[in-house]
N, C-alpha and C positions, 0 to 999 in steps of 0.2 A: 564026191565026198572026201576024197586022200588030199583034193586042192585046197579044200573049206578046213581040214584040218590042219596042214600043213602051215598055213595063213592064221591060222590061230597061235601055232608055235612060235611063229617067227613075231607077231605080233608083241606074245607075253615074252619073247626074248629080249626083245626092244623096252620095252616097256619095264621092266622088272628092273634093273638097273636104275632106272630115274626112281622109280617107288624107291627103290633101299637110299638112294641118297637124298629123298623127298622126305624118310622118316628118321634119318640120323640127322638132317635139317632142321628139327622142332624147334619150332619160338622157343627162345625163354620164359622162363614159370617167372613171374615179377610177387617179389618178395614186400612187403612194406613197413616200415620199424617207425613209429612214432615215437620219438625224441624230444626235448627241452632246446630250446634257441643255442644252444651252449656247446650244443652236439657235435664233433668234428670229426672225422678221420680221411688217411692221404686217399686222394683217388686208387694209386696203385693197388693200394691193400685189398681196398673194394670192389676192384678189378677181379684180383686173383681169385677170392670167394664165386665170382661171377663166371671166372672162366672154369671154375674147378667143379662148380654145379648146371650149370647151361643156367644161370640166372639172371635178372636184371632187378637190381635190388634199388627201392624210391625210399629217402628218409622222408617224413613227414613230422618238419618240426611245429612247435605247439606250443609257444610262448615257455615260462619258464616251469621250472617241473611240479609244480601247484597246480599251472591251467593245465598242463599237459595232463597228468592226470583227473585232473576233473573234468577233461573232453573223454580221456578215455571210460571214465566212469557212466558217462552222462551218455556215451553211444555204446554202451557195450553191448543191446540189443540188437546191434545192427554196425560192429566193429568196423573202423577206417584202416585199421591197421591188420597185421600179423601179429607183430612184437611190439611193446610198451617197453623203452630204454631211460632211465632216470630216475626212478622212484629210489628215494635215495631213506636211509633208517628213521626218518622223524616222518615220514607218509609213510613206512612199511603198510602198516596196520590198516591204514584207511584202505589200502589197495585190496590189500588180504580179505578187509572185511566184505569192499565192495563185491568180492568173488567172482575178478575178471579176467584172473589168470588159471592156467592150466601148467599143474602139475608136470615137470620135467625133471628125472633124475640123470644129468647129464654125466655120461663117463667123465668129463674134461672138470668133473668135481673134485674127483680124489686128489690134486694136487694143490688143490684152495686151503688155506688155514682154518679151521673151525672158528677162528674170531671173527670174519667176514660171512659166515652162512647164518643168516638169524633166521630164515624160516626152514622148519627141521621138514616140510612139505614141498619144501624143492618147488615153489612155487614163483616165487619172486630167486634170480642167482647173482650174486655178485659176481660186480666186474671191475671195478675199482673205486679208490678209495681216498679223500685227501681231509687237510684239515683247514676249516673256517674260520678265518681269523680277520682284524683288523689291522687292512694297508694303511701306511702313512707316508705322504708326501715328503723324503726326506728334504730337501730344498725350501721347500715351505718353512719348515722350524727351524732351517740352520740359519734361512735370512731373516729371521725373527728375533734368534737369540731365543727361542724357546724348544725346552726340549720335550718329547715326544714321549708321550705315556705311557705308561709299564704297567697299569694295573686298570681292572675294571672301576675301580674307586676315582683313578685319575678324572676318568672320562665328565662328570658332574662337576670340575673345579670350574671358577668364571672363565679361568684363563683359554677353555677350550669352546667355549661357549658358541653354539654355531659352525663350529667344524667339523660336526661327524653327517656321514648320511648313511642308514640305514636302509635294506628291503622290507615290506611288508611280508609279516612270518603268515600270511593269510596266503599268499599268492605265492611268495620264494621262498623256495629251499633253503637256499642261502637264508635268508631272514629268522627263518622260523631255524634255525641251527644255531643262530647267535641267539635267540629268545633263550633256548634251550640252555646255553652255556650259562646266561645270566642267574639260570632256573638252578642249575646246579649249584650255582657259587651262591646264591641269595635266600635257597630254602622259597617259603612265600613272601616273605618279604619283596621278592622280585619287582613286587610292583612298586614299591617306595623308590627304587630305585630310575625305572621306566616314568617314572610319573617325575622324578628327578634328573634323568636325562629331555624330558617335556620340557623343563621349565629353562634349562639350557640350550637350547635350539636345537635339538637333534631333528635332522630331517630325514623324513620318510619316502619311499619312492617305491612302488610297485616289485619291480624286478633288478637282478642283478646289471644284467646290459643298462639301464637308464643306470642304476649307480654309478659302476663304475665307468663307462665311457660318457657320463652326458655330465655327470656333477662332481667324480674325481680331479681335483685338480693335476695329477700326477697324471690324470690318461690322455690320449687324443683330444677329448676334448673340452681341456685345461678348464673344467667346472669350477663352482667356488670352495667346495670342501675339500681340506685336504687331509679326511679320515673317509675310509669306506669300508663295509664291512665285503673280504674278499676271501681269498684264499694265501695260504703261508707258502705256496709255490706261486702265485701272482707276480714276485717281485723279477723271478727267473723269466715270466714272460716277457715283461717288461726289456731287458736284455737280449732275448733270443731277437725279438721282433721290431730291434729298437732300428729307425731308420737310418743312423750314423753309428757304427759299435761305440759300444761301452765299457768301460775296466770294472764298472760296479752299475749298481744296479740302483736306480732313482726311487726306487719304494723299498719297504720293511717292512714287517709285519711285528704286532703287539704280540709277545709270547710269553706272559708273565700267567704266573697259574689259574686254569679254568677262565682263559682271556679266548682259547678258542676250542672249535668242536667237531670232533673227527665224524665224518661225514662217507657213507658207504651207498654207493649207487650201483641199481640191480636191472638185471633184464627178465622179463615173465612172457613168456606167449600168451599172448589175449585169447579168452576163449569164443569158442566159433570158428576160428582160423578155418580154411577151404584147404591153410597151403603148410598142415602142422609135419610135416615130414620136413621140409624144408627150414620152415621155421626152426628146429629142434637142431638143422645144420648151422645155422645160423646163431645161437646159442655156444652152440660148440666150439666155433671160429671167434666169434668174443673174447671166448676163455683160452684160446690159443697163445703160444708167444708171439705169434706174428702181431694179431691184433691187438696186445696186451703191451706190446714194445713201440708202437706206432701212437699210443693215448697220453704218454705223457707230454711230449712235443706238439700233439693237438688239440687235448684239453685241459692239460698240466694236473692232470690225476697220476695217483701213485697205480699201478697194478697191482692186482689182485693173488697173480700169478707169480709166484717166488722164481720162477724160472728167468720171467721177463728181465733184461737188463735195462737198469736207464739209462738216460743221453750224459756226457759227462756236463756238459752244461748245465740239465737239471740238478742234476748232485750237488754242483759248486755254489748254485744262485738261490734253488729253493732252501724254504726255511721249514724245519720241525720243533714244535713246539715238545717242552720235556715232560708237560703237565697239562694232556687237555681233559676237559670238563666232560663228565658221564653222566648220563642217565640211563637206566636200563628199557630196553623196547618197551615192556609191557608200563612202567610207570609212563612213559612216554603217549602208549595206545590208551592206557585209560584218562590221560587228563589234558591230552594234546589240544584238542578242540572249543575245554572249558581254558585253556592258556591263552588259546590265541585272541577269542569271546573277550576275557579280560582285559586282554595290550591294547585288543580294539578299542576298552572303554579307556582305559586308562591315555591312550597315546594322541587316538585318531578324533574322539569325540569332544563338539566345544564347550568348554572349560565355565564355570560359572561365572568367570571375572566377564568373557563375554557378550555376555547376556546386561543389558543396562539395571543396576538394581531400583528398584522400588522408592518413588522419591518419599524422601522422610513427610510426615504427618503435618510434621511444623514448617515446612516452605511448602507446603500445600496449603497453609492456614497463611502464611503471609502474603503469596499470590493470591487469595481469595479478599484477604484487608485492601492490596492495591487495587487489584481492578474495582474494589465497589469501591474505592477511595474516588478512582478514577471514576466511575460511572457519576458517582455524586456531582462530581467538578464537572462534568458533561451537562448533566439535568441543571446545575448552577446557572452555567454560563446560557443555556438556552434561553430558561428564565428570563437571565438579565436584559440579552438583545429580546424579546418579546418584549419585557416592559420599557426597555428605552423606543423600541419602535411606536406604544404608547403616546 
């Protein structure tokens, strides 16, 4: 019996050791943040979050911040994510309304501006923030001899006729933030003006990436317009990322008043989460300086966070507009959906000219004199050969 127990000792001696380093082993808890195509940050950063919680954190990007939320809306019964990152102030409301998110009053709030928190439910939180505005091809106008427009009025003259491309405010953020600026500066009228950018060739295109990388001609891949609607720190990318440096920078941006539209994008824990302890660190690390200093150089947003410093490049390159165009949330939540309904009919649907019109009465009446004109000359001429065959 003293050998049986002895052998038991020695046993959990041996063994107790590999248990403690088998349970300080534990897999990492995998975290997952559903993002917009647009979404960046350095490895390192993501790193650190990773090593600092035993984490393994997956983005899950989702087209641009329109689909992305309308994927998150459309599965919130049955959530892909943790956290929903993008929903920027012109979907607030839609998000809020869908009630996908879970309430977070994060310590790492108190040092935010109250002009960046628009939901008082701490439901959706800001994390930074830029302005939308329209890039311009400087090189384009200089070899043209034409200059480069300064006001939303410009934009309808012939001389531009075909050089802008827009997103759909149906699907992009971006889109639907320039609809919004036009909204501001035009009252309802908005649409005289949309239906006048129609008649000009303004072309339309789903998301910001097919804009500006596929029909910019100032981007990579030197498209035929050389207006896009983008952001007023777009031009600083352009420079940081340029393959041979630059002393300046190949794009501008339009910055004449209510030309563009400051734009606030949030992060919300989707509700359902398995993993909301975590998520909620993850929130927190957002609104960090680490994280908040690392966003403009990845996706040339301003921070949220007054602590954050920027890059002196951003400072030097990007551009701030002194006059952008407002709307407040809630005029925005109650007429967002009858705006866009409208640009739909006004921009995207075909136009009566189209459509062939209705042949007049009287070349219906003159085709009908010919052909029996003609039918007569037929029954004539049979006649005739019958009777000569006589």
């Amino acid at each position: 019996m003293k050998h049986i127990l002895l052998l038991g000792l020695l046993v959990f001696a041996v063994r107790s050791p590999q248990a403690a380093r088998s349970s300080q082993a534990a897999e990492p808890q995998t975290i997952t943040i559903m993002t917009h195509d647009s979404f960046a940050v350095s490895e390192g950063v993501v790193k650190s979050f990773e090593d600092a919680n035993n984490a393994k954190v997956v983005f899950l990007q989702s087209g641009d911040a329109g689909a992305a939320l309308n994927k998150a809306i459309l599965t919130k019964d049955a959530p892909l994510a943790d956290l929903l990152f993008g929903v920027d102030n012109t979907f607030l409301s839609r998000a809020l309304e869908a009630g996908i998110f879970e309430s977070y009053d994060s310590p790492a709030l108190q040092g935010i501006p109250t002009e960046f928190r628009l939901d008082a439910s701490n439901r959706a939180l800001p994390v930074d923030h830029s302005d939308v505005c329209i890039n311009y091809d400087r090189a384009y106008f200089a070899g043209r001899n034409l200059p480069a427009p300064k006001f939303l009025e410009d934009l309808i003259k012939p001389e531009y006729k075909g050089l802008l491309v827009v997103e759909n405010p149906a699907t992009s953020s971006t889109g639907l933030a320039f609809l919004m600026a036009t909204i501001a500066h035009y009252g309802d009228s908005f649409t005289d003006y949309w239906q006048a950018l129609r008649s000009n060739g303004v072309v339309v295109v789903d998301g910001w990436e097919t804009a500006y990388y596929t029909n910019f001609s100032a981007s990579s891949g030197r498209g035929p317009q050389p207006m896009v609607v983008s952001y007023a720190s777009s031009p600083a990318a352009e420079v940081i990322f340029a393959e041979t440096p630059l002393d300046d920078a190949p794009t501008a941006s339009i910055l004449g008043p209510d030309t563009c539209f400051r734009q606030i994008e949030f992060v919300g824990i989707l509700k359902g989460t398995p993993n909301r302890l975590l998520a909620e660190k993850f929130v927190d690390f957002m609104l960090s300086k680490e994280f908040q200093e690392d966003m403009p150089l990845q996706m040339f947003v301003y921070p949220v966070n007054p602590n954050a410093v920027l890059p002196d490049a951003f400072v030097q390159y990007a551009q701030v507009p002194e006059q952008t165009a407002f709307l407040a949330p809630d005029e925005i939540a109650a007429n967002r959906d009858q705006w866009i309904e409208t640009w739909t009919d006004v921009v995207l649907k075909p136009t009566g000219s189209s459509v062939p019109a209705p042949i007049p009465a009287v070349l219906i009446g003159a085709l009908f004199v010919v052909l029996a004109a003609g039918g007569i000359y037929w029954l004539y001429k049979l006649a005739s050969s019958k009777q000569a065959q006589k």
